[in-house]
N, C-alpha and C positions, 0 to 999 in steps of 0.2 A: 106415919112417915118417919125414917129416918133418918139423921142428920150426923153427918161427921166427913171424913176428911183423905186426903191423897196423902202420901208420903214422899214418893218417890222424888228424886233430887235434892232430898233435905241428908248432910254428912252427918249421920249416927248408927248405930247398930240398929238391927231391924225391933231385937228388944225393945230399947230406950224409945224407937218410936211409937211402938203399940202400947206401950205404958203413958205414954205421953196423951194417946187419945183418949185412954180412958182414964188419967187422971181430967182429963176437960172435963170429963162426962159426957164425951158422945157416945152414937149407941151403933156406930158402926168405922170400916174403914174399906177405901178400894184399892184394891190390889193393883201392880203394874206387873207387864212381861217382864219389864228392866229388873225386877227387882227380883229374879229367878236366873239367878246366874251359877255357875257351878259350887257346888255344895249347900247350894240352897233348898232343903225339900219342902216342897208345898205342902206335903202331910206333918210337917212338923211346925210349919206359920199357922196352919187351919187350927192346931191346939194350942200353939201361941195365942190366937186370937181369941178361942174360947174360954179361953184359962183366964181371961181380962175381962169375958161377959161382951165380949163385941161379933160383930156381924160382918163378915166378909162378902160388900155390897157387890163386888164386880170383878173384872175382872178386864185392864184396859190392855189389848191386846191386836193394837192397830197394826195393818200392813199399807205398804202402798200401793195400794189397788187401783188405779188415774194411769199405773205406770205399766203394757200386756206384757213387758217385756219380762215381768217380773211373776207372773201368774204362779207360775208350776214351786219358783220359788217362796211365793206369798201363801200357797194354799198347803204348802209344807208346814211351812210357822204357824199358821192357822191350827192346823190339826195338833199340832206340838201343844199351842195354847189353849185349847178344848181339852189336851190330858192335861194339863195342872189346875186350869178350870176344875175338873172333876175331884183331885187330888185335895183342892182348897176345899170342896162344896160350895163353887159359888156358881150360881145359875144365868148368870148373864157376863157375855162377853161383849167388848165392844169394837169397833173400828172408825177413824174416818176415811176421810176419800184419800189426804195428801195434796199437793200441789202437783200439778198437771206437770210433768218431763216436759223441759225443753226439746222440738223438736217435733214433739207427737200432735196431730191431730187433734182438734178437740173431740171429732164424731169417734175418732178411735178411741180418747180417754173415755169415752160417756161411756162407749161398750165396754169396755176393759172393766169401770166400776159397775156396772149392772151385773155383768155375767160373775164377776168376783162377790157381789152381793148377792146374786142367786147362789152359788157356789159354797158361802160359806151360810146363809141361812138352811143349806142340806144338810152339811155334815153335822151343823146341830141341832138339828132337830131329830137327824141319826141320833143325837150320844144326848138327848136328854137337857140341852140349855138351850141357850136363848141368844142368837144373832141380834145388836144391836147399833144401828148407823146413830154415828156422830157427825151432826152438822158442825163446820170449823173453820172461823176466820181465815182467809189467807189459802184454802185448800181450793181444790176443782169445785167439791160441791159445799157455796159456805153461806145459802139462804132458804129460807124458804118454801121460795116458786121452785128453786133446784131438787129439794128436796121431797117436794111432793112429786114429782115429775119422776123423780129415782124410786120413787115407791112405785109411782104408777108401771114403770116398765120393768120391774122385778116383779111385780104382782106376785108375794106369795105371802098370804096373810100371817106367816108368825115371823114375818121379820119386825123390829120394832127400832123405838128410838130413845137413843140415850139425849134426855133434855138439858143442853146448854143455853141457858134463856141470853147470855153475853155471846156468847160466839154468833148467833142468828143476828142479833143487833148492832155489832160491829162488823160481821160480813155479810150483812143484805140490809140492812136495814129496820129488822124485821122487828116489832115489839113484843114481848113478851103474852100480852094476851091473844094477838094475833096466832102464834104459835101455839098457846093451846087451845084454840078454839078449831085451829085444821088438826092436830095433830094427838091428844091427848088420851084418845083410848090408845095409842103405842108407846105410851109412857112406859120404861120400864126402870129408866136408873135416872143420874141430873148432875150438875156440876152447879157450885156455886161461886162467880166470881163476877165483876163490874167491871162496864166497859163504857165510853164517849165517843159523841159524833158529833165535835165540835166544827161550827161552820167553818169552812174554808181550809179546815184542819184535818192531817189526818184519822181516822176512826182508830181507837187502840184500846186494850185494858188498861185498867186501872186498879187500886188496890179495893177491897171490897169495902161499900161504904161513902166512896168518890167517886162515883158514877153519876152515869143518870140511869141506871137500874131500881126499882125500888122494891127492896129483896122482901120487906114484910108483905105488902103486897103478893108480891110472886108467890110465897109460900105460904102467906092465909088462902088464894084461889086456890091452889095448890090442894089444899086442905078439903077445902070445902066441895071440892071435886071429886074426893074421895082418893087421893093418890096416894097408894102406901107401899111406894118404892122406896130410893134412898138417895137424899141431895146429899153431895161432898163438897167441902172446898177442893178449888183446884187451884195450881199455880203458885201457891206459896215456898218458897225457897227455903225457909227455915220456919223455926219453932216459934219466934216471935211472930213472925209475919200469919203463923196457921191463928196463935193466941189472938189476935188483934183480931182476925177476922172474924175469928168463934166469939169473942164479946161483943161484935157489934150483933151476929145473927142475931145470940140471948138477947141484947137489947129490946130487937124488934118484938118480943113475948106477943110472938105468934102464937095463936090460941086454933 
């Protein structure tokens, strides 16, 4: 398994960040669309990243698919995102659903993200990577029964799932073993961050570490299940915050 980290929203040069993950010592990093903006070539971050001994785990490349109005436009960026996918070498892209438009239907948002999830598990399996859904807090689809359900009506067996064990448990409920015990041969990529569902209170993240997540746990099964994808931090805004969270991982000396 590989462990290391997002970058995206942290103010530095793309440099200074990828030196940064691998002065931690992690063994990988995930990429964002945001972070491909003009003059940015992704054949020129993929030897940035090699040049540091790291691993370009992903590649996060969401549209709002919840929204039909947006189809022709979302399946554009998609295809855009499948070329710097390929540019990087990274074999997995991902998406969530988004929050449902005001206004729209829900039976029309459900179609709208199936046929956008059939849609975009084609073109990549045309070009060679890998379509993967993110369950996520706060979005159309952000549990578990939802997300089995979305698998079931895309039915096409190389779609897969990028595993947010916090986002399942802040928007559904859902615990972390439950999650991989329906879900775990679609593992392909992960996020690591903690989240609460305190009574009476609303459910939200929290910094990694202050949850009720319990991350050694998650990534001894993890382990022992044979998963040798790649978990990231997510959601950290800066360098101290990515640092904090990478000492507690080590702490855990998950084996």
């Amino acid at each position: 398994m590989l462990l290391g980290t997002i970058t995206v929203g942290i103010t530095a040069p793309l440099e200074e960040k990828l030196d940064r993950v691998r002065d931690w010592g992690m063994t990988c990093w995930q990429a964002s669309a945001p972070e491909f903006g003009v003059g940015v070539e992704p054949g020129r971050v993929k030897d940035m990243a090699a040049a540091r001994g790291l691993v370009i785990s992903a590649l996060a490349a969401g549209v709002p698919m919840s929204n039909p109005a947006k189809r022709e436009d979302n399946l554009q960026a998609w295809r855009e995102r499948v070329r710097i996918a390929q540019a990087l070498g990274v074999p997995v892209l991902f998406s969530r659903s988004f929050p449902k438009p005001e206004g729209v239907e829900e039976a029309i948002a459900w179609k709208s993200c199936v046929d956008h999830c059939k849609e975009m598990t084609r073109v990549c399996d045309g070009e060679g990577c890998v379509f993967a859904f993110e369950t996520d807090s706060g979005n159309f689809i952000e549990s578990l029964a939802g997300t089995k359900r979305l698998l079931a009506d895309v039915a096409m067996p190389s779609m897969r799932i990028n595993f947010d064990p916090c986002n399942f448990y802040v928007g559904g409920g859902d615990r972390p073993d439950a999650v991989m015990d329906a879900l775990f041969p679609l593992f392909v990529h992960g996020h690591i961050k903690d989240g609460i569902r305190p009574e009476g209170g609303k459910p939200q993240e929290v910094p990694i570490g202050q949850g009720d997540l319990d991350w050694g746990d998650i990534l001894g099964k993890l382990r022992k299940r044979g998963y040798r994808g790649a978990m990231v931090i997510e959601h950290c805004p800066t360098f101290d915050c990515v640092a904090a969270a990478w000492d507690h991982i080590r702490s855990l000396n998950v084996s």
